[in-house]
C-alpha positions in Angstrom: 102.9 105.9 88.8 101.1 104.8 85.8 100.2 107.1 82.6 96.9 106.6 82.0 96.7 108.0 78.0 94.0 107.7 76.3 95.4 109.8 73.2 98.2 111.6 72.0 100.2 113.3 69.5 103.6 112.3 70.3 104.8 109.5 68.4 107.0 108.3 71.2 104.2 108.1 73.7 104.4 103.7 73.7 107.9 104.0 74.2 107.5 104.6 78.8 107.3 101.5 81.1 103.8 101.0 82.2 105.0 100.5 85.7 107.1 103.5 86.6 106.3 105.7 83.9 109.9 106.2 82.7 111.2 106.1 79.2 112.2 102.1 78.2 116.0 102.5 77.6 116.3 104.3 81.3 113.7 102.0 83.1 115.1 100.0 85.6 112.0 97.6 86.5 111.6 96.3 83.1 115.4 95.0 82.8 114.4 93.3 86.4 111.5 92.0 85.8 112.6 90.4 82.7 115.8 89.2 84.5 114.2 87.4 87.3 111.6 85.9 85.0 114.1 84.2 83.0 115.5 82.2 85.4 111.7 80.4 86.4 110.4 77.6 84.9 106.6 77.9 85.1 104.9 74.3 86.4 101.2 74.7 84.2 99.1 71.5 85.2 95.4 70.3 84.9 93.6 69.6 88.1 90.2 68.2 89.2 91.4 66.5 93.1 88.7 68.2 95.7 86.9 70.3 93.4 83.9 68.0 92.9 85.0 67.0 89.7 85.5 70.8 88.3 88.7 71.5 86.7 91.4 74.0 87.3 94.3 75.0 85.3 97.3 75.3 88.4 100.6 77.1 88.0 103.4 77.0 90.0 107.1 77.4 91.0 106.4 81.5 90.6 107.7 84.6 92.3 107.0 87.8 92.1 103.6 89.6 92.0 101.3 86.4 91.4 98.4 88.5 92.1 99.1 90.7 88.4 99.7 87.7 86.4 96.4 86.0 88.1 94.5 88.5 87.0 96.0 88.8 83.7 95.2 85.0 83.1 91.9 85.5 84.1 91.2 88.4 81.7 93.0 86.2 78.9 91.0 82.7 79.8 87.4 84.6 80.8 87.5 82.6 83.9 87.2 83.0 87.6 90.4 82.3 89.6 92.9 82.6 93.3 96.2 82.7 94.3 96.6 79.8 97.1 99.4 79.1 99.1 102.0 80.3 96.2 99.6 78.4 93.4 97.6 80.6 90.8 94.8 78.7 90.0 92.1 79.6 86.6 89.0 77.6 86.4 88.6 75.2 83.2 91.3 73.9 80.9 93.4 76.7 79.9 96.7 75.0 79.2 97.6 76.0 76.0 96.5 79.8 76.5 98.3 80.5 79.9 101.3 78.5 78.6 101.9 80.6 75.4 101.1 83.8 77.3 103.6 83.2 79.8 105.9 82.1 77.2 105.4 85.7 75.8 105.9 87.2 78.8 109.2 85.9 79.5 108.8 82.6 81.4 109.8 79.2 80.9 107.2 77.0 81.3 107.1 73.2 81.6 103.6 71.1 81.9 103.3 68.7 84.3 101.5 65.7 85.2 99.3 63.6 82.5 
């Protein structure tokens, strides 16, 4: 259940979890989340093999909802992108951005290859 608020008065309104709608210091999926993240090490690497030369920014070694941060990258790059066998995938060179916004959102992250 999300709280959609556009405005309020009460100065504590920031302080529920987006996902469940709780207050932060009782929300339980925040603490997980945050948990489970810390213990991934995000693979960010540039790619161009059977794309006709085009290339794609690949991220691996996730779990969780890779759908969400897909389309979160997406909005952050302004790029098109998919979720393939366990592999997000944002068209262009994105590197640096997706690597410091996963870095902000918990994540370790590592970049491979050249």
């Amino acid at each position: 259940m999300a709280n959609n608020i556009v405005y309020s008065t009460d100065p504590d309104w920031k302080s529920t979890c987006p996902d469940c709608g709780e207050p932060v210091a009782e929300c339980v999926c925040l603490k997980t989340k945050t948990e489970s993240q810390r213990n991934q090490t995000a693979y960010i690497a540039r790619d161009s093999k059977k794309r006709k030369g085009k290339t794609v920014t690949t991220i691996s070694n996730l779990k969780g909802d890779l759908k969400n941060i897909q389309k979160k990258l997406q909005q952050l790059c302004g790029a098109g992108g998919t979720v393939k066998k366990g592999i997000i995938e944002i068209q262009g060179d994105h590197r640096d951005k997706i690597e410091a916004f996963l870095i902000k959102e918990g994540f370790k992250t590592k970049r491979a290859g050249g």
